[in-house]
C-alpha positions in Angstrom: 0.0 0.0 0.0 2.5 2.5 0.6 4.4 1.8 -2.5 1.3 2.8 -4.4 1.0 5.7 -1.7 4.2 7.1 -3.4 3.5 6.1 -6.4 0.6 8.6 -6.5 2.1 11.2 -5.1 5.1 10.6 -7.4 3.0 10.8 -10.3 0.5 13.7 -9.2 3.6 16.3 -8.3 5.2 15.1 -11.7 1.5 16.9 -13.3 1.6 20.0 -11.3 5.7 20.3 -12.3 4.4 19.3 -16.1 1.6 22.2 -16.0 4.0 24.8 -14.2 5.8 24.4 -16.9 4.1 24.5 -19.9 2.1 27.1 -18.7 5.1 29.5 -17.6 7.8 28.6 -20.5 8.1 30.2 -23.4 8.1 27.9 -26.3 4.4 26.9 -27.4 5.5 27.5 -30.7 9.0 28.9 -32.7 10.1 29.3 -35.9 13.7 29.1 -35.3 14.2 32.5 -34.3 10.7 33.8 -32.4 9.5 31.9 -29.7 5.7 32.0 -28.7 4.1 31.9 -25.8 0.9 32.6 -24.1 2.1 35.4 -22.5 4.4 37.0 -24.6 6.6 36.5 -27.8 10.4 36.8 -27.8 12.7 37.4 -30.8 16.9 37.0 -30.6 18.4 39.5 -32.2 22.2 39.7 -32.1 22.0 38.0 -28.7 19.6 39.5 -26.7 15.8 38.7 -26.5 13.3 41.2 -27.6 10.2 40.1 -26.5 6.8 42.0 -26.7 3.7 41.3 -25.3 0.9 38.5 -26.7 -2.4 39.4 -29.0 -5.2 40.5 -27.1 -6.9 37.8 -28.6 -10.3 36.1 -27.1 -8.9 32.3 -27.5 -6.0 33.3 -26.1 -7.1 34.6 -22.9 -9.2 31.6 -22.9 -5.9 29.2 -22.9 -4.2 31.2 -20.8 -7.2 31.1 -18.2 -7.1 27.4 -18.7 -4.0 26.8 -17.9 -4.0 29.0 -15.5 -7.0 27.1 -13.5 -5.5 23.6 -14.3 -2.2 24.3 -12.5 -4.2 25.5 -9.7 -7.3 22.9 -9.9 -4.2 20.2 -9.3 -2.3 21.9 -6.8 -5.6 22.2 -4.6 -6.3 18.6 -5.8 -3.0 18.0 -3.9 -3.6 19.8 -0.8 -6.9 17.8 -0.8 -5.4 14.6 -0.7 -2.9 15.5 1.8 -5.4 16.3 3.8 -8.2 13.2 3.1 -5.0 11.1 3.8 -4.8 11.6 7.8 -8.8 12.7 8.0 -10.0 9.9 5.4 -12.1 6.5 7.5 -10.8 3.6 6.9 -12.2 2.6 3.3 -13.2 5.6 2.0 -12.4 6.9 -1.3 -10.9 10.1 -2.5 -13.7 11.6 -4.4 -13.4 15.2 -3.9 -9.6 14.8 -4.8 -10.8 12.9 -7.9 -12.9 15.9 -9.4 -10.2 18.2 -8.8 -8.0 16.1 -10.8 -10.2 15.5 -13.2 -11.3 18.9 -13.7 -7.7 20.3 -13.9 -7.3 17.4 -16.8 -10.4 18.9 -19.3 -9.0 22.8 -18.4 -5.6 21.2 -19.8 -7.3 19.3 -22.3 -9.7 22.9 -23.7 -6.5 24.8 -23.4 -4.3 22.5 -25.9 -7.5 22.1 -27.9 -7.8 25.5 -28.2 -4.6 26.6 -29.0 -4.0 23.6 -31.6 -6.9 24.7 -33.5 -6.9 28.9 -33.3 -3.1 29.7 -33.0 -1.9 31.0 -36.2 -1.1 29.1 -39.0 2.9 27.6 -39.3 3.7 29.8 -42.2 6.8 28.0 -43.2 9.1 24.7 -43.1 11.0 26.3 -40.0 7.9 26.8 -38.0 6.9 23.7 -35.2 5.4 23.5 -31.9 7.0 23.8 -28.9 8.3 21.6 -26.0 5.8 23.6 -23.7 2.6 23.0 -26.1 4.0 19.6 -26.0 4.0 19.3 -21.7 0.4 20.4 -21.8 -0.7 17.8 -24.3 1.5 15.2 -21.9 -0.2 16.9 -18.6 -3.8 16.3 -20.1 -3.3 12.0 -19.9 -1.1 11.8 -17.0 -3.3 14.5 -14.7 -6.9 12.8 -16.2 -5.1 9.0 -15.3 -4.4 10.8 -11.5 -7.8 11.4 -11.4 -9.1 7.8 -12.0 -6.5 6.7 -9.7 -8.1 8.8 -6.8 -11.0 7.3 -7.8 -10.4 3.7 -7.3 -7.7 4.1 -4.4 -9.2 3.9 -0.6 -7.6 4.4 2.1 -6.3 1.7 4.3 -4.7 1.8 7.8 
């Protein structure tokens, strides 16, 4: 039991590091020289970053809110079951940790949606995603499989 004990834990701070991430770095998507990010997009020139602030585009605040209330949706989710672990009786299940998790796993989930199908189109050969549009897409399965996990664990003295 306490292996899988860890083993939750392991795995649930691994998706709150994974949506810290994607939703602070700035590399949703680059061409090479620009990177993009929710927040702002930065530019190299001659060493040093130019950056300038993001579109004030609707879809864009609506990822960024998502993202937003995913990373905070799991860290409560944490807190939760912290707390359900020393006030849980014996056999009961950690629901209200679930549909925290579960909830911060469709914010993820609407977020990368979103921004897969309104961010601008990749106007060249140099243009890709980036390894932060790439966490969130990883963060959607691993935080939605935490979810089901709190579902099915009880606790056990």
């Amino acid at each position: 039991m306490l292996a899988i004990l860890l083993a939750t834990i392991v795995l649930h701070l691994t998706d709150l590091i994974i949506l810290f991430i994607s939703t602070c770095a700035n590399a949703w998507r680059t061409d090479g020289v620009t990177n993009y990010h929710l927040w702002y997009g930065c530019t190299q020139k001659n060493g040093v970053d130019d950056c300038s602030g993001t579109s004030d585009a609707d879809w864009l605040q609506a990822v960024q809110a998502l993202m937003i209330l995913a990373t905070i949706f799991c860290l409560i989710s944490f807190i939760f079951f912290l707390c359900q672990l020393f006030t849980l009786v014996k056999g009961g299940r950690f629901f209200f940790t679930a549909v925290f998790q579960v909830l911060a796993s469709l914010f993820v989930m609407s977020g990368a949606i979103i921004y897969t199908v309104m961010s601008p189109e990749l106007k060249n050969e140099n243009d890709a995603y980036g390894y932060a549009f790439v966490l969130a897409w990883l963060a959607f399965p691993l935080t939605l499989i935490s979810g089901f996990i709190y579902i099915v664990l009880r606790k056990k003295e």
